[in-house]
C-alpha positions in Angstrom: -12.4 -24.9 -34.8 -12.1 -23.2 -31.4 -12.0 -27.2 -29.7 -8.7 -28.0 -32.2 -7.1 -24.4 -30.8 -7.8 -25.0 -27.0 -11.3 -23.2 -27.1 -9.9 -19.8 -28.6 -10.8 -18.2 -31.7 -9.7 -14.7 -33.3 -12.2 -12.0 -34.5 -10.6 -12.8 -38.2 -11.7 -16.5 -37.8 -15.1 -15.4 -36.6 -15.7 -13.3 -39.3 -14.5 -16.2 -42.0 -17.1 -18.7 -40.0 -19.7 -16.2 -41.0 -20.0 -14.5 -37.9 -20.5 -10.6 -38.5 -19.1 -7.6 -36.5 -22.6 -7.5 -35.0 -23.1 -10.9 -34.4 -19.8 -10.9 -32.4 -20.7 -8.3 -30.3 -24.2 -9.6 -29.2 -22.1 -12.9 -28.6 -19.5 -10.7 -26.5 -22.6 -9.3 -24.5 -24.1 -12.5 -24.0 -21.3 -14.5 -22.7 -21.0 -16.8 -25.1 -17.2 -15.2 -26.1 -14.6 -13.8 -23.4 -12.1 -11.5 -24.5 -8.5 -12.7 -23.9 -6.3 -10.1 -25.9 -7.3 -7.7 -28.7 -9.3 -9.7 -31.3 -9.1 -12.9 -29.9 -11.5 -15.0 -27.6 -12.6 -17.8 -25.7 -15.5 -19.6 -26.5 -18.3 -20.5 -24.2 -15.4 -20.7 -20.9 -12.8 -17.8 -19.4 -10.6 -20.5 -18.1 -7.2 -20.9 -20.0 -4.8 -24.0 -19.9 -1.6 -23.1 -20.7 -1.5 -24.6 -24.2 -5.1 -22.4 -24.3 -3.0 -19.3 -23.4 0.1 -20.1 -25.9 -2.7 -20.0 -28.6 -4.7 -17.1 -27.9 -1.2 -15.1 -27.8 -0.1 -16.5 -31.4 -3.2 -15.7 -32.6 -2.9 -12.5 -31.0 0.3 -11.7 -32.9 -1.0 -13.2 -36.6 0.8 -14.9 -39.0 4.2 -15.4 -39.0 4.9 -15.5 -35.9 6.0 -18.6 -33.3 6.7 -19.2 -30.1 10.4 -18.1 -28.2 12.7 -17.9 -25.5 11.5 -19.6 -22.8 8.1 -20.6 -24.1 10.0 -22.3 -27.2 12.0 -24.0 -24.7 8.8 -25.6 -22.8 7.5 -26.3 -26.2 10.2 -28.3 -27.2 10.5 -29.8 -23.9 14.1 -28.5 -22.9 12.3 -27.1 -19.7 9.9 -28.2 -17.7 8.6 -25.0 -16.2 5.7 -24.0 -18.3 5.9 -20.2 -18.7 3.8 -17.3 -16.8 5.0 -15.0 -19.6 4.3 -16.3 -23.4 7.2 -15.2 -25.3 6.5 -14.3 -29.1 8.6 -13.5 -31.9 7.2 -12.0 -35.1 8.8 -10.1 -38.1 5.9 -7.4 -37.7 6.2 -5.3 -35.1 3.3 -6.3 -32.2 2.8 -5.0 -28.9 3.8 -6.9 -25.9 1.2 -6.7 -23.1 1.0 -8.1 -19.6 0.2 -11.7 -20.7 2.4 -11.6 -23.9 6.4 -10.6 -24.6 6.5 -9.7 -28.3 10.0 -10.0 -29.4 11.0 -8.7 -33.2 14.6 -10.5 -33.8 16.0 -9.2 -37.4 16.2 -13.0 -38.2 13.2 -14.6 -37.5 14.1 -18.9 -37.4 10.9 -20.5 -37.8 9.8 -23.7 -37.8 6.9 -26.2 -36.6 6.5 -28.1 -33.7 3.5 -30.4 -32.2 1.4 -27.9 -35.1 2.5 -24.6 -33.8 4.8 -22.3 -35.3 8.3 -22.2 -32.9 11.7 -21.1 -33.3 14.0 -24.1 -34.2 15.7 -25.4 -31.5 19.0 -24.0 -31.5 17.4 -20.3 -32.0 15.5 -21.3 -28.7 18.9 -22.4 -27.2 20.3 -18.9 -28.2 17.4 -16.8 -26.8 18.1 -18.7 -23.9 21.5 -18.4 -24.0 20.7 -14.5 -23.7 18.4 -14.8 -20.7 18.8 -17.5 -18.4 21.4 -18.9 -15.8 24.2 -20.9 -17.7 23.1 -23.6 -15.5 19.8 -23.4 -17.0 20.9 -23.0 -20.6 23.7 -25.9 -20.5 20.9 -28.6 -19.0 18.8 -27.0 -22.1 21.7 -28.2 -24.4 21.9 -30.9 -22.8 17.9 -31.9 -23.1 17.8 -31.0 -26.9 20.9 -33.4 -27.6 19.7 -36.5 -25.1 16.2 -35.8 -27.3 18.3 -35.6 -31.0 16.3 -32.3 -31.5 20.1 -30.6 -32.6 22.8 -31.2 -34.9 26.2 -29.3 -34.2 26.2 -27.5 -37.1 22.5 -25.6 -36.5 24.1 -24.2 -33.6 27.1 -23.0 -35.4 24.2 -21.3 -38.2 23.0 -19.2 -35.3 26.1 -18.1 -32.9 27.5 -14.9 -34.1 29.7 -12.0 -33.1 27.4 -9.4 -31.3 24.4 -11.5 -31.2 23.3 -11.7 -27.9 23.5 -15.3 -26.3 26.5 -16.7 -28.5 29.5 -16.4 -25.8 27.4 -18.5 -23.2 25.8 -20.9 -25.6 29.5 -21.5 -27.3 30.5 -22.2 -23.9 27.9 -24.4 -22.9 28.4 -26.2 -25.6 32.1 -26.0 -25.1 31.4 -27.7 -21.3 28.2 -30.3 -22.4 28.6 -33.6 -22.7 27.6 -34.6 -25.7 26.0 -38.0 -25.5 24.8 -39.8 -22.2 23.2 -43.0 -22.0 19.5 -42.8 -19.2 21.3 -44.6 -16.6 24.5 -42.5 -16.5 22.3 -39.2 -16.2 20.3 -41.0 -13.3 
């Protein structure tokens, strides 16, 4: 299990392996697990990837929640930069910490992506919309429409008056070209 989640595992997924509270521990002690948040571990290494890190904080913040704002972006490959900060978004309320940006939108837009749980794409584009340069958010457009990850009327479904991100992603989308061919990009 831990080598099909990047070598991480949560306490709860110990414990349904058979592993007891005690057993855990004496695993803990002998360095066999490595804490990376609370209740969830690496097994046998203390070395994350990034994909390793994007795990261990969705399993960190349970069950129903998925991946956002910038990290969604990378997931989907609208960005390239992979992120230093894994932004989460859960309808339970879940505590960010120094690794992890816990986000608790009143609409949470999930969906699922290369196996994880992720906002849809144009919920990414509108977290984005709220956070990053308009440069960076129009190139994101951009990326999700050269990759046919969007249809016009999903981003319609999420703009909204006095939800942040709207104005700028209406007027990226206002200002994107909406289909390019490789060679005219390059």
């Amino acid at each position: 299990m831990a080598g099909r989640q990047e070598g991480v595992l949560s306490h709860g997924q110990l414990i349904e392996l058979g592993m007891s509270p005690s057993a855990i521990s004496r695993w803990l002690r002998a360095g066999r697990l490595h804490p990376v948040h609370r209740g969830v571990y690496a097994v046998g290494h203390t070395i994350l990837g990034t994909e390793g890190r994007v795990r261990a904080a969705l399993l960190y913040a349970g069950q129903g929640a998925g991946l956002s704002h910038t990290t969604a972006a990378w997931w989907w490959r609208l960005i390239k930069t992979g992120p230093r900060r894994i932004h989460i978004s859960s309808a339970r309320d879940i505590r960010s910490t120094r690794a992890i940006e816990a986000h608790r939108p009143k609409a949470l837009e999930l969906t699922h992506h290369r196996r994880l749980p992720v906002t849809t794409v144009a919920r990414t584009l509108l977290d984005l919309a709220a956070t990053l340069p308009f440069a960076d958010v129009r190139r994101a457009l951009a990326e999700a429409d050269h990759r046919r990850l969007l249809r016009p009327q999903e981003v319609d479904g999420v703009l909204g008056r006095g939800r942040p991100g709207s104005a700028a992603l209406s007027r990226a989308r206002a200002t994107s070209p909406r289909s390019r061919r490789n060679a005219e990009r390059a």
